[in-house]
C-alpha positions in Angstrom: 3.7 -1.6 14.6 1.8 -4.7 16.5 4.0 -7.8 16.6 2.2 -9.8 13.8 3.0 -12.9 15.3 1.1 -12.3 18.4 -1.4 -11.0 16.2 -2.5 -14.0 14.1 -1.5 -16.7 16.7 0.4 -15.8 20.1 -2.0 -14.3 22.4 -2.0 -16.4 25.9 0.2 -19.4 27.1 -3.0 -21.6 26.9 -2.9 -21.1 23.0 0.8 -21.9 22.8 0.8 -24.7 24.4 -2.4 -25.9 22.3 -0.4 -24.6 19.2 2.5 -27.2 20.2 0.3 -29.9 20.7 -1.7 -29.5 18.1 1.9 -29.2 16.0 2.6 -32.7 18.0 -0.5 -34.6 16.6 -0.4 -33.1 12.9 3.3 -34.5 13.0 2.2 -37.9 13.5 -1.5 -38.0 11.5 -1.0 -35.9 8.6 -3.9 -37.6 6.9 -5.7 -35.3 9.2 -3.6 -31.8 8.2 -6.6 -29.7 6.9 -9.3 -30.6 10.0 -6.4 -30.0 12.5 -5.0 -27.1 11.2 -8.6 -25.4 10.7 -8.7 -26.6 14.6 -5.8 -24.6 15.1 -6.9 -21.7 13.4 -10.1 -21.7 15.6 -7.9 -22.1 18.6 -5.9 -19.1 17.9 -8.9 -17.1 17.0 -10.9 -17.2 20.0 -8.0 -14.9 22.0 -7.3 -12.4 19.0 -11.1 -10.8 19.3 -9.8 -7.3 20.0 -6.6 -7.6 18.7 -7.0 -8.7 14.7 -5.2 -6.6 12.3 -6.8 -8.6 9.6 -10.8 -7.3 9.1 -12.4 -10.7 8.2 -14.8 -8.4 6.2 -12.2 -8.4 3.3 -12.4 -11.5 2.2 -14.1 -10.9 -0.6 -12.6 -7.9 -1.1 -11.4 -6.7 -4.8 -7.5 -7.9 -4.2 -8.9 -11.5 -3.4 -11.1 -11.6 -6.2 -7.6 -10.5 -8.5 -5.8 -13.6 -6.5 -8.6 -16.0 -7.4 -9.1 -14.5 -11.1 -6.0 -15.9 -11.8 -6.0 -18.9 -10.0 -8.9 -19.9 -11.9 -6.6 -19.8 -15.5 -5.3 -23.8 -15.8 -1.9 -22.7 -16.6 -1.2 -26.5 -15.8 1.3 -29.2 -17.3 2.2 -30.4 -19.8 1.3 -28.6 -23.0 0.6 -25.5 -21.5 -0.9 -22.3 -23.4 0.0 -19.5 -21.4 -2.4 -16.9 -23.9 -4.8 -16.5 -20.8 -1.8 -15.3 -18.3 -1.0 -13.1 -20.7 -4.3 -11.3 -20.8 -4.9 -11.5 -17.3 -1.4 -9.8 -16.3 -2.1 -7.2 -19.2 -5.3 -6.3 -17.7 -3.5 -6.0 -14.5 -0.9 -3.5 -15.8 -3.5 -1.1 -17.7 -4.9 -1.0 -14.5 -2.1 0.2 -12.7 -1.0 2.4 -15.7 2.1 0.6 -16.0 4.5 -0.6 -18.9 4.4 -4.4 -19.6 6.7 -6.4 -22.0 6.6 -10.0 -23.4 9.4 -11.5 -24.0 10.7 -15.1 -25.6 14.0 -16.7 -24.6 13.7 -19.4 -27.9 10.6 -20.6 -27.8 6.9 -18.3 -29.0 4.8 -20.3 -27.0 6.7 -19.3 -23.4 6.6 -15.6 -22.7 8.0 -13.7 -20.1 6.0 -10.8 -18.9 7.7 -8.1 -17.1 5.7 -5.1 -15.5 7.7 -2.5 -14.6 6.8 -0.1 -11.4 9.5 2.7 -12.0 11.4 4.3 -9.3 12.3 7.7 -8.2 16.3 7.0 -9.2 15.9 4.4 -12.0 19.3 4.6 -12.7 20.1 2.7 -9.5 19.8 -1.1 -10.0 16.5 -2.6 -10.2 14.5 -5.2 -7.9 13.6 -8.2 -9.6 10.1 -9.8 -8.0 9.9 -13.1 -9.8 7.0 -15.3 -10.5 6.1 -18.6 -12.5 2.9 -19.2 -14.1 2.8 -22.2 -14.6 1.8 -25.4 -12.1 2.3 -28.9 -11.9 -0.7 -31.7 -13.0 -3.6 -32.3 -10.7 -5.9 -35.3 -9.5 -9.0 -34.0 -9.6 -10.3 -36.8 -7.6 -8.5 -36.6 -4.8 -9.6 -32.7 -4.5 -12.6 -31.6 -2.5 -13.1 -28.6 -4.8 -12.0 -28.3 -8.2 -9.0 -27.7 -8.6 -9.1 -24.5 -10.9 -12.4 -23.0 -9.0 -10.6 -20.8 -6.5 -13.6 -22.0 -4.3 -13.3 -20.2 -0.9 -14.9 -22.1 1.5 -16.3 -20.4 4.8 -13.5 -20.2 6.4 -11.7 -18.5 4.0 -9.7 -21.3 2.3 -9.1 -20.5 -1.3 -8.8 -23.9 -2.9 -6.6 -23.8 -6.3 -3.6 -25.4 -7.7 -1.0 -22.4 -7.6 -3.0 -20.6 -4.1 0.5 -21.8 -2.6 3.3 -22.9 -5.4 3.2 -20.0 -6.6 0.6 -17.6 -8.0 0.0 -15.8 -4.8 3.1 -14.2 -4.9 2.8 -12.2 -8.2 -0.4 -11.0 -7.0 0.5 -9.8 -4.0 3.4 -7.8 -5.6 0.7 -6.2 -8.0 -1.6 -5.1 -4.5 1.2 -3.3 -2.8 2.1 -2.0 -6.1 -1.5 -0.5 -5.9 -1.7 0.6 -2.3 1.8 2.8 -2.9 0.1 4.5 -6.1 -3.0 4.8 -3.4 -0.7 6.8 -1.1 1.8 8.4 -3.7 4.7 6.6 -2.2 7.5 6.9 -4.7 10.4 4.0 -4.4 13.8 4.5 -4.6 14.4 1.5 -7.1 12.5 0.3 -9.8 10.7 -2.9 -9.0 10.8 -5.4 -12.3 7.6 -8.1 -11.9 8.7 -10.9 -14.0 5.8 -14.0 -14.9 7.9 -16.4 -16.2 6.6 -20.1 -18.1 8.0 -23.9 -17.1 9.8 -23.2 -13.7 8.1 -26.5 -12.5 9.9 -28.6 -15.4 13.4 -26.9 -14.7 13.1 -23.0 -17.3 14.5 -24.2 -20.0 13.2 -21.5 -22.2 12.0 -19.6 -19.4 14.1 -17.7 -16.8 17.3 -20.3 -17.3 17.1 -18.7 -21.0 16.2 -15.4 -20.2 19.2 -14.2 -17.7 21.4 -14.5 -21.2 19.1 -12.1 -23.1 19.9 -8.3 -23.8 16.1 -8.0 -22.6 17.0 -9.5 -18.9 20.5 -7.3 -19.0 18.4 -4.1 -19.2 16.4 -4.5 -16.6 20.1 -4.0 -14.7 19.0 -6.3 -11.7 20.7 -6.1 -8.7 18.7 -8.0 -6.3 16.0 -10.7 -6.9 13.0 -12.3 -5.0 11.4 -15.3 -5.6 9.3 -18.5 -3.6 9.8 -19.6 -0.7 8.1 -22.4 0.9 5.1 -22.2 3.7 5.4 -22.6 7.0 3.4 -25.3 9.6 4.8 -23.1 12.5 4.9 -19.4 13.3 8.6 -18.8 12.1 8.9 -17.2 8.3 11.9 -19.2 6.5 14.6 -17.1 4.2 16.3 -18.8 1.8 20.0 -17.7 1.0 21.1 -20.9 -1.1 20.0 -24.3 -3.3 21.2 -27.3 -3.1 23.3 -28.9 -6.4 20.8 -30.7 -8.4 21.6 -33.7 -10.6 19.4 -36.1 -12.3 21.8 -38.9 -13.3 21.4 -41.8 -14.9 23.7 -45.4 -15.0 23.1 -47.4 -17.8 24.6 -50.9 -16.4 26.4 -53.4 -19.1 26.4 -57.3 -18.1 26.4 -61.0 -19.0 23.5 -61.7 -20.7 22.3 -65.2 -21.0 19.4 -67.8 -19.6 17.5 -67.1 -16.7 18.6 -70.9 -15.2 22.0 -70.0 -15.1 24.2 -68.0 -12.1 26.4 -65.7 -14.7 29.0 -63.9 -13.1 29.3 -59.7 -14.0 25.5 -59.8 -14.7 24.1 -56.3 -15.4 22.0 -57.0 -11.6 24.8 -57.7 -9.9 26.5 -54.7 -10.9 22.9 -52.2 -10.5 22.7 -54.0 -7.0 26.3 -52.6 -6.1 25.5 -49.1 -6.7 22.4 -49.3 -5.0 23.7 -50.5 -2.0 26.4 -48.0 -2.1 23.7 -44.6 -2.5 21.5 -46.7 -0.2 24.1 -46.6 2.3 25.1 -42.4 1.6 21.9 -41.9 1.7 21.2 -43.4 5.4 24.3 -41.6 6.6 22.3 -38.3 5.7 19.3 -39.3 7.0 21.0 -39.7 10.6 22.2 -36.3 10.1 18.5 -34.8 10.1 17.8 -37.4 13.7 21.2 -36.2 15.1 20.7 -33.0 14.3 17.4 -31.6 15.4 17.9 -28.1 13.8 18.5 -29.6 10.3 16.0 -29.8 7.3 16.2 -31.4 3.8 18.0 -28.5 2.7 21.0 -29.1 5.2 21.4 -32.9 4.0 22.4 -34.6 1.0 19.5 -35.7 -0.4 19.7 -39.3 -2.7 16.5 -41.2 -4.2 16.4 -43.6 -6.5 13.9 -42.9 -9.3 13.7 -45.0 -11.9 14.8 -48.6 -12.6 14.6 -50.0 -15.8 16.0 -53.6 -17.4 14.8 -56.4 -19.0 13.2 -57.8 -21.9 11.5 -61.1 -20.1 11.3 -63.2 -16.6 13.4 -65.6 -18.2 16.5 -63.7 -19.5 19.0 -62.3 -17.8 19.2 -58.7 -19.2 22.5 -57.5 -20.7 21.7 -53.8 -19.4 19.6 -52.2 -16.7 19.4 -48.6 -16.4 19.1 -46.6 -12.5 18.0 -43.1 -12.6 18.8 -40.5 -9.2 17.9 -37.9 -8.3 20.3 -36.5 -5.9 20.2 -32.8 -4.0 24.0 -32.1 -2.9 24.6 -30.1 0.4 26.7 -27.0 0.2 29.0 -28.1 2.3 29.9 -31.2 0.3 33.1 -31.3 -2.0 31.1 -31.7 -5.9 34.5 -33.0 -8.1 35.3 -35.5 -4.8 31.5 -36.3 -4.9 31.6 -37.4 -8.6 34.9 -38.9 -8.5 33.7 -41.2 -5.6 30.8 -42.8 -7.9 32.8 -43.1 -11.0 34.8 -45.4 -8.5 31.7 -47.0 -7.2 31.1 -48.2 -11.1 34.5 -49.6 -11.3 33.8 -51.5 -8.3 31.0 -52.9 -9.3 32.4 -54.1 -12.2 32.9 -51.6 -14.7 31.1 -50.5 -18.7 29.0 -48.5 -16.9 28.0 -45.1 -18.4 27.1 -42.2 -16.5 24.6 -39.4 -18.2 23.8 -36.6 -17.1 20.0 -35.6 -17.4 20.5 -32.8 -15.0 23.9 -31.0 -13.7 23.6 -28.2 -11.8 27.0 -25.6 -11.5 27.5 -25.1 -8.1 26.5 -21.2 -7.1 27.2 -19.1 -4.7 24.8 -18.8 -1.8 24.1 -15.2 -1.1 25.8 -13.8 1.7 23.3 -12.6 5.2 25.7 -10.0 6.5 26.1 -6.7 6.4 28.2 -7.0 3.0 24.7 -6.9 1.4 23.0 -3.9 1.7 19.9 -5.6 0.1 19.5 -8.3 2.7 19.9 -5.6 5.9 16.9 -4.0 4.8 14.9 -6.9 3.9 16.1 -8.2 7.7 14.8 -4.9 8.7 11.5 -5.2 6.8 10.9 -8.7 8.9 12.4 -7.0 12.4 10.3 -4.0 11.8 7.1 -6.3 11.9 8.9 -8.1 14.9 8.6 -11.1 12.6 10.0 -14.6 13.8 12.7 -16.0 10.8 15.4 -18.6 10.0 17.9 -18.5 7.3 17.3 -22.0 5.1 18.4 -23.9 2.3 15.9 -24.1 0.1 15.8 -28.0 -0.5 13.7 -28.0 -3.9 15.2 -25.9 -6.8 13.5 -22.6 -8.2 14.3 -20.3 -10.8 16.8 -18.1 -8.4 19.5 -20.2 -9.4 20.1 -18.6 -12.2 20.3 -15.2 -10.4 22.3 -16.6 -7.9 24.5 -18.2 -11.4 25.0 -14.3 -12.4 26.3 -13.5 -8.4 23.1 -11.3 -8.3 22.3 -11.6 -4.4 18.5 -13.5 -4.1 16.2 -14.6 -1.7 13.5 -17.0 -1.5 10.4 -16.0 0.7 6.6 -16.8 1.1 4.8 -15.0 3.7 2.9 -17.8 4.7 2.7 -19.4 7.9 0.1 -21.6 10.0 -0.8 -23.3 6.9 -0.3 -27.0 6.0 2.5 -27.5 3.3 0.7 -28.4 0.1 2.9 -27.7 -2.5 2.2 -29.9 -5.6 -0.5 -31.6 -3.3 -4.0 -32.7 -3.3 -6.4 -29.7 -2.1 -3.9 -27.2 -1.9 -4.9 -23.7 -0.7 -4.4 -20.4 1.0 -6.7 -18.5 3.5 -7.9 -15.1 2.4 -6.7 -13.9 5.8 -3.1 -15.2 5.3 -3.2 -13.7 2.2 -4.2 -10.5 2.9 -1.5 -10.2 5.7 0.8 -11.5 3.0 0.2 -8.0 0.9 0.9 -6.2 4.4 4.5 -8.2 5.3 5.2 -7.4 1.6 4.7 -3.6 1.5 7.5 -3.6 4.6 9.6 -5.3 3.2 9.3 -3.6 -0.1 9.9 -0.1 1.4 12.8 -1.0 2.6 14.3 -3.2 -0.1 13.8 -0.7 -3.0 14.7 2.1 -0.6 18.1 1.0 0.3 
């Protein structure tokens, strides 16, 4: 098989080089991210003439217009009625002669649609290929098409919230579904699609409810797949772990009194300790990404302060002010130290200061990249057989893997999407046809060899 990186954007030095500088400048003016990289795209194209495995002729073709179809349902927050995801996905499964269930995990307004493509030894365990429905709010202002058009512009770009974050996923899983039935291809394993609601406001009663079910426990998963992130360069990341996440809260006790007077063990004095004390962690991790060139977000410990609340008027001196973090902890860091460390940072400062937890995450296991895992060699050999460029990562944001990982069910996080400007929860996010398309392609490798194994 041609080396699909050369394919879509490594065919002479001259392009490399114009690829790296063209990397250099969207670095620095990212204001500029959708000219340059449809710059970049023209670039590449003008040396892959003879050599593109992608027929531009497809397009429109019928799995694009299933990929926009259900792009176009505003399965957006809050308040979301997921009644038209339902349909569509049933529509999707008659059509492929496949079983679907829906499923609740404690709440009738959040299904969970699994469609079942059945293997040839279904009493081996099962492939999860996960999917959320649902995506986050939208400015429809700042968009140059609406939002939930799925307008494809003439160069392909298939404007929608969700063509990235992450609808084009369970898609794709559905086309190579289709092209095995095509062939007759028979898996080893059966392949479990599961459309889950609210991964973008943390699963409560979506898949963090769901792994506990009898419903989730037959499926007898042994390996799961979910998001990934896309790529600005030509190197596909795999993600193996998350970081911790906790959303904590202080709410900070002081001396109240009038706004003339310099009160000692004031509620700001005490908010302005632990501030300076994250603020200082969180430069510390910062150098780590300079120092480190290799490093992302996922590597770090990641510590932003969220919310800041206090105060009743200009002339009071509040007896409480609240600070509210959101902190990402790196694998490597020691969690009971971590926390024992800020509960002495509040003594410091001065003491009656509660700590609640909004968020907080158990730590879990990353999933081991060796040859202990039989699912991971052949999803390595999926990517090698393509002669695919990849990284292991840690995923820096939080999906719904973690509660796979929570089970010790080995999962990866992947998106087959590379070349294309990060836009996740941004304005004027999209997907080329083309990159989707190939997407389906990298897919069915993988596939075959994942539910082979």
């Amino acid at each position: 098989m041609k080396d699909f990186n050369t394919v879509y954007c490594r065919k002479a030095k001259f392009t490399i080089r114009a690829q790296r500088r063209i990397q250099f400048i969207i670095n620095r003016y990212s204001v500029w991210k959708i000219f340059i990289f449809s710059l970049k795209e023209s670039v590449c194209k003008l040396y892959l003439k003879e050599s593109h495995e992608i027929n531009l002729s497809k397009m429109a073709n019928k799995e694009i217009e299933i990929f926009r179809e259900f792009l176009r349902i505003p399965s957006v927050h809050p308040n979301i009625n997921y009644d038209s995801c339902v349909q569509f996905l049933k529509k999707q499964a008659e059509s492929l002669n496949l079983p679907l269930k829906v499923n609740f995990a404690g709440d009738p307004t959040k299904p969970i649609v699994v469609i079942t493509f059945e293997g040839s030894q279904p009493e081996l365990s099962s492939i999860m290929l996960n999917c959320h429905m649902d995506v986050v709010p939208v400015d429809e202002d700042k968009w140059v098409h609406p939002p939930f058009s799925a307008h494809m512009d003439e160069e392909g770009r298939i404007f929608a919230r969700g063509s990235q974050d992450m609808k084009c996923l369970g898609t794709q899983y559905l086309a190579v579904i289709r092209e095995l039935q095509k062939s007759g291809t028979k898996l080893k394993r059966t392949l479990h699609l599961t459309f889950v609601p609210d991964e973008e406001i943390g699963g409560k009663f979506g898949m963090q409810a769901f792994v506990h079910t009898t419903a989730f426990k037959d499926l007898n998963i042994g390996f799961a797949i979910d998001e990934g992130t896309p790529e600005e360069d030509d190197v596909y990341k795999v993600y193996f772990a998350e970081r911790t996440m906790w959303h904590i809260h202080f709410h900070i006790n002081g001396t109240a009194g009038h706004g003339s007077r310099l009160l000692e063990n004031t509620a700001a004095e005490k908010a302005k300790y632990l501030i300076n004390k994250f603020s200082e962690l969180r430069a510390r991790e910062a150098k780590k990404l300079i120092d480190n060139p290799d490093f992302t977000d996922g590597d770090v410990t990641s510590i932003n302060l969220t919310r800041l609340d206090g105060g009743v008027q200009t002339n009071v001196i509040p007896s409480k002010i609240s600070l509210g973090y959101d902190i990402r902890i790196a694998l490597e860091v020691d969690i009971p130290e971590f926390e024992k460390e800020i509960q002495k940072w509040c003594e410091e400062a001065g003491g009656d200061i509660e700590i609640v937890f909004e968020i907080k995450e158990p730590v879990t296991e990353r999933t081991k990249l060796d040859n202990t895992n039989i699912y991971w060699t052949a999803f390595k050999q999926g990517l090698e057989s393509m002669k695919l460029k990849h990284k292991a990562r840690v995923m820096a944001g939080g999906t719904d893997i973690q509660y796979l990982r929570a089970l010790n069910i080995p999962a990866i996080g992947f998106s087959p999407i590379i070349n294309t400007p990060v836009l996740l929860h941004d304005h004027n996010e999209f997907l080329t046809a083309e990159m989707y398309l190939l997407g389906i392609k990298i897919w069915k490798e993988i596939l075959m060899e994942v539910a082979n194994v």
